[in-house]
C-alpha positions as CSV (number, residue, x, y, z in Angstrom):
1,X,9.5,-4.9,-15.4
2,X,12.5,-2.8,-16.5
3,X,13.4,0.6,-14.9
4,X,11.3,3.7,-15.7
5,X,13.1,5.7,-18.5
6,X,14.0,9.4,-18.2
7,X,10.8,10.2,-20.7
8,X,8.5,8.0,-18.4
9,X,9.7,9.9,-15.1
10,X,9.1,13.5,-17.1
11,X,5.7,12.2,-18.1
12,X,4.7,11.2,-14.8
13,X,6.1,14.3,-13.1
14,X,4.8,16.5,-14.9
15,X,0.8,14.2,-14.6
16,X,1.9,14.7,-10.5
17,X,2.2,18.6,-10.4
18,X,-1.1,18.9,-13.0
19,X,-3.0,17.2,-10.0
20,X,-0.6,19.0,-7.5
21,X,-1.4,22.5,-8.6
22,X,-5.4,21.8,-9.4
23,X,-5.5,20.4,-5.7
24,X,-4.0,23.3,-4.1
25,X,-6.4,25.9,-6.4
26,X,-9.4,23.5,-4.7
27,X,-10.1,22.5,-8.6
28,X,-11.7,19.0,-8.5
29,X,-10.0,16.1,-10.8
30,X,-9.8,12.3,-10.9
31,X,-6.3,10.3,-10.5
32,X,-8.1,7.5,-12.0
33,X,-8.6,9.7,-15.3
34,X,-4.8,11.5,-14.9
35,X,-3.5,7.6,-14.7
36,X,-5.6,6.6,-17.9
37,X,-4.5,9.2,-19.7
38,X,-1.0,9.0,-19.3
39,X,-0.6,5.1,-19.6
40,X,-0.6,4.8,-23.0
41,X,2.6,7.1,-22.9
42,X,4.5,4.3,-20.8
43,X,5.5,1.6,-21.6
44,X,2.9,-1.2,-20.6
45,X,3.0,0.2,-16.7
46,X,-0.4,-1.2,-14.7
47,X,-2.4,2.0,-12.9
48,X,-1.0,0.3,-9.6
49,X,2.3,0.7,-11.1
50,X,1.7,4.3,-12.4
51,X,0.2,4.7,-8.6
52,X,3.1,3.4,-6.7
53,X,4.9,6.3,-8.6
54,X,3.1,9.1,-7.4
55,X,3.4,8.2,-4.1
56,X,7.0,8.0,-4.8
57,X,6.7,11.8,-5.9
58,X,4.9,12.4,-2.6
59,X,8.1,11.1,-0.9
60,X,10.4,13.0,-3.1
61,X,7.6,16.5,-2.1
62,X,8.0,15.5,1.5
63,X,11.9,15.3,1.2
64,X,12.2,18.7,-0.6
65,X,9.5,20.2,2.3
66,X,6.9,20.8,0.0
67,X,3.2,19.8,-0.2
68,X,2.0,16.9,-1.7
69,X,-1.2,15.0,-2.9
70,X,-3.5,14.2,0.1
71,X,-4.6,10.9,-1.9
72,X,-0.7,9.7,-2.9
73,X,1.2,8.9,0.4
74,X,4.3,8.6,0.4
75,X,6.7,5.7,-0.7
76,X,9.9,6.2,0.0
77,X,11.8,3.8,-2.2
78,X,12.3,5.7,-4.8
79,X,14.9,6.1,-7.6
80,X,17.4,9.1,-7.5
81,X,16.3,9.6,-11.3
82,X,12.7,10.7,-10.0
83,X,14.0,12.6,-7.4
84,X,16.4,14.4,-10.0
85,X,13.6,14.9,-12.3
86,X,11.3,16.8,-9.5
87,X,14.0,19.1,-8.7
88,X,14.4,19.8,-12.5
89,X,10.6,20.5,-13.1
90,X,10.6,22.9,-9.7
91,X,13.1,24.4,-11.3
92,X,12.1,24.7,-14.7
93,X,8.1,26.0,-14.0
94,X,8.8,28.4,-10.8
95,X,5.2,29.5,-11.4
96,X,4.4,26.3,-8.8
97,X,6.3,27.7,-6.4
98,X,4.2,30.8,-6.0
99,X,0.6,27.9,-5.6
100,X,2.8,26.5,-2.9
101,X,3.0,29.6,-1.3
102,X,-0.9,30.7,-1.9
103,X,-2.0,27.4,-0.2
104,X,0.7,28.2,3.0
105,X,-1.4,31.7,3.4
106,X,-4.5,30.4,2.9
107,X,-6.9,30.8,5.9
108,X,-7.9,27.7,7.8
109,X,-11.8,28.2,7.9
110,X,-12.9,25.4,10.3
111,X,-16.5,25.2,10.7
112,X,-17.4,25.8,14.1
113,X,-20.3,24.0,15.3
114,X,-23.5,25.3,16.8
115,X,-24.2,24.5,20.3
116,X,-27.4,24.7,21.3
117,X,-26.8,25.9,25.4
118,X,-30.9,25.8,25.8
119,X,-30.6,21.9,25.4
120,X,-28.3,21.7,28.2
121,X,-29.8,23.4,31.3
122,X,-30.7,21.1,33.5
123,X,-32.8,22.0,36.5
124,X,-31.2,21.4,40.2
125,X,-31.7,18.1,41.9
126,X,-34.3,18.6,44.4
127,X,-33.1,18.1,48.6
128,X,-29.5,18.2,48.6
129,X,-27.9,18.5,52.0
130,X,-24.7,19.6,52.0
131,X,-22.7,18.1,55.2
132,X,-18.9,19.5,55.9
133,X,-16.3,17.0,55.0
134,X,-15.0,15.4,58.1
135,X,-11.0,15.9,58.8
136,X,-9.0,12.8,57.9
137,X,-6.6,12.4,60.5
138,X,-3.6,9.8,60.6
139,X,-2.2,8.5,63.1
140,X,1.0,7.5,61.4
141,X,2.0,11.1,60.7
142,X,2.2,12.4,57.3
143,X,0.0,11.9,54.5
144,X,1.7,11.0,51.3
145,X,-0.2,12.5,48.1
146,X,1.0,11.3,44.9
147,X,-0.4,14.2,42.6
């Protein structure tokens, strides 16, 4: 299969950060509908093909430090043209900049689970006799302890 054209790699850049930005605003979509819909507009690329691609973009994220798709990781193989073509469309809709941002001051809610102490308490054993410990004593001299 030839190289991926300059209109291919704006077409699939631009499919990335559509998924990109509706991940970070918690919006729900399907890859499997995004690669659908944009493989008519290649030319004859297989949806493995079109996914190897985004996890090339994922690479290229990761090398600029920003965030990526959770579902695309990263394949670092990829062509300078993709990574030339990112850059351009960070550059060119600076509006995703500003999601990046949102989702780096979003709270972290982690849900804390509920402990039920009740179910725990256990009641104490029953004749315990407690006896001192006896001194260990050596008659070689110092004890060596290996913490």
């Amino acid at each position: 299969m030839d190289s991926w054209s300059r209109i291919e790699v704006e077409i699939i850049v631009a499919d990335y950060f559509d998924m990109l930005v509706k991940e970070l605003k918690s919006i729900p979509y399907k890859k499997a509908e995004h690669r659908r819909k944009i493989s008519p507009l290649l030319q004859n690329r297989s949806e493995g093909s079109i996914e190897f691609k985004h996890q090339n973009i994922s690479a290229v994220m990761i090398s600029l430090g920003r965030p990526y798709i959770i579902g695309y990781l990263p394949r670092y193989n990829f062509q300078s043209l993709l990574e030339d073509e990112v850059i351009d469309y960070l550059a060119r809709h600076s509006e995703v900049e500003s999601y990046f941002q949102q989702f780096v001051n979003k709270e972290i809610i982690k849900k804390q689970p509920k402990i039920d102490f009740a179910k725990m308490v256990v009641p104490p054993p029953n004749n315990i006799s407690v006896t001192e410990p006896k001194p260990i004593f050596n008659s070689r001299g110092v004890i060596k302890i290996n913490y």
